[in-house]
C-alpha positions in Angstrom: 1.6 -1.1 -33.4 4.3 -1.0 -31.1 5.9 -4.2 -31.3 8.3 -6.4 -29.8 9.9 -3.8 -27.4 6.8 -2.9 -25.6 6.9 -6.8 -25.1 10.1 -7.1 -24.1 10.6 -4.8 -22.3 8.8 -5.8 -19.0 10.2 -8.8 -19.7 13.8 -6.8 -18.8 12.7 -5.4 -15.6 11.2 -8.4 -14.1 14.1 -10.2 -14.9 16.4 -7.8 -13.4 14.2 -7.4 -10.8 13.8 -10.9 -9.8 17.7 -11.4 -9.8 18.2 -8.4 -7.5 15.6 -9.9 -5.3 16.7 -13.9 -5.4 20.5 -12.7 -4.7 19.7 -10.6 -1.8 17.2 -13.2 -0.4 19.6 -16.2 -0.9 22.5 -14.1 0.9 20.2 -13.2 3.7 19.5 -17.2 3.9 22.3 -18.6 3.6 24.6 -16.4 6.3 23.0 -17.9 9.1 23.4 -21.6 8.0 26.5 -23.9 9.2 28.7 -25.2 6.7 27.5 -28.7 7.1 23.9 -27.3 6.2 24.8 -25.5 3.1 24.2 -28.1 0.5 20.7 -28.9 2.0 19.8 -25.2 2.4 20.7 -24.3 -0.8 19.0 -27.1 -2.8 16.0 -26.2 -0.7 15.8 -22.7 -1.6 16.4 -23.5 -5.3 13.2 -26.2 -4.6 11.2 -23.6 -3.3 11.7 -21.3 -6.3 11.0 -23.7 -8.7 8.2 -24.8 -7.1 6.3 -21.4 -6.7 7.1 -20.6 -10.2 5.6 -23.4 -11.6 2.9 -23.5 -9.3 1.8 -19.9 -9.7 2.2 -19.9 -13.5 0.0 -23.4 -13.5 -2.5 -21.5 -11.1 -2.8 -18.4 -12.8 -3.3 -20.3 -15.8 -6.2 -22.3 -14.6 -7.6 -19.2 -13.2 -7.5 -17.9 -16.8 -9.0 -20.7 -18.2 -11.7 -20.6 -16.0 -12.5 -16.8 -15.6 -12.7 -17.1 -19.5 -14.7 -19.7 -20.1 -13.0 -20.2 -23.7 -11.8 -23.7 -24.9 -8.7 -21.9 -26.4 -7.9 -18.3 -26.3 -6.9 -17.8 -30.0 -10.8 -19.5 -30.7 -12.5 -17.2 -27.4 -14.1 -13.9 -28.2 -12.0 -10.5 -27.4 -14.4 -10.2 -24.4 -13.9 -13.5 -22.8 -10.0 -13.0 -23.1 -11.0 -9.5 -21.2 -12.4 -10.8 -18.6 -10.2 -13.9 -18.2 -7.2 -11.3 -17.7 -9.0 -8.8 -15.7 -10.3 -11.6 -13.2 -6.6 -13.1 -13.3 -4.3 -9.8 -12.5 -7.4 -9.6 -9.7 -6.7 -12.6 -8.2 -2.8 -12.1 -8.4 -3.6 -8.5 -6.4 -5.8 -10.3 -3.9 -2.4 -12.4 -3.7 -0.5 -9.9 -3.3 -2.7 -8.2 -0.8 -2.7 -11.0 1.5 0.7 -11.5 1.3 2.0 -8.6 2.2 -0.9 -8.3 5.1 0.6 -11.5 6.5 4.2 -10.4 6.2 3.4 -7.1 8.3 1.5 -8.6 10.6 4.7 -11.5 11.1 7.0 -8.1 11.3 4.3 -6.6 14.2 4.6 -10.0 15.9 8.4 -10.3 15.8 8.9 -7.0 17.1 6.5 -7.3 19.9 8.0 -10.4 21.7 11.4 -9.1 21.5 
C-alpha cells in the first residue's frame, strides 16, 4: 500500500546512523594509538565490524528460523512469520538490554576506581 519508501526509508536512517556512529567510534579509537600501531588497529576495528554484522545477521536469522518453525518463509503460514519476528525483535531487545546493562555497569566501575 505504501510501497517502496516506507521500505526504504529506515533503510536511510540506519545507514546514516550507523556512519555517524562508526566515524565517531573509529576517531575515538584511533587517537590514542601510536603510529606504528595504526595499521593493525585499524584492520582490527574493520575485523570487528565485519564480524558482528555477519554474526548478528546469521544469528538473528537462525533465531527466525527457529521461532518460526517454517521450512521457508514465502511457504510458512502468516502466523508462523508472526511469531518468528515477534520472538526475533525480542531477542534483539534482550540484546540490547544486556548490553547496555553491561556498558553502565563498566561506566560505574570506571568511575569508582578513579
Amino acid at each position: 500500500m505504501l510501497g517502496v519508501p516506507v521500505y526504504v526509508l529506515p533503510i536511510v536512517v540506519m545507514t546514516v546512523g550507523y556512519a555517524l556512529f562508526q566515524t565517531a567510534n573509529n576517531t575515538a579509537v584511533m587517537t590514542g594509538i601510536r603510529k606504528d600501531e595504526r595499521e593493525v588497529i585499524s584492520g582490527l576495528l574493520n575485523l570487528s565490524c565485519s564480524l558482528g554484522l555477519v554474526t548478528g545477521a546469521s544469528a538473528m536469522g537462525a533465531v527466525f528460523a527457529l521461532a518460526s518453525s517454517a521450512a521457508e518463509v514465502i511457504t510458512g503460514s502468516a502466523g508462523a512469520v508472526a511469531i518468528g519476528i515477534r520472538i526475533t525483535f525480542s531477542v534483539a531487545a534482550a540484546l540490547l538490554v544486556l548490553g547496555a546493562l553491561a556498558r553502565g555497569r563498566k561506566r560505574r566501575s570506571s568511575i569508582w576506581s578513579q
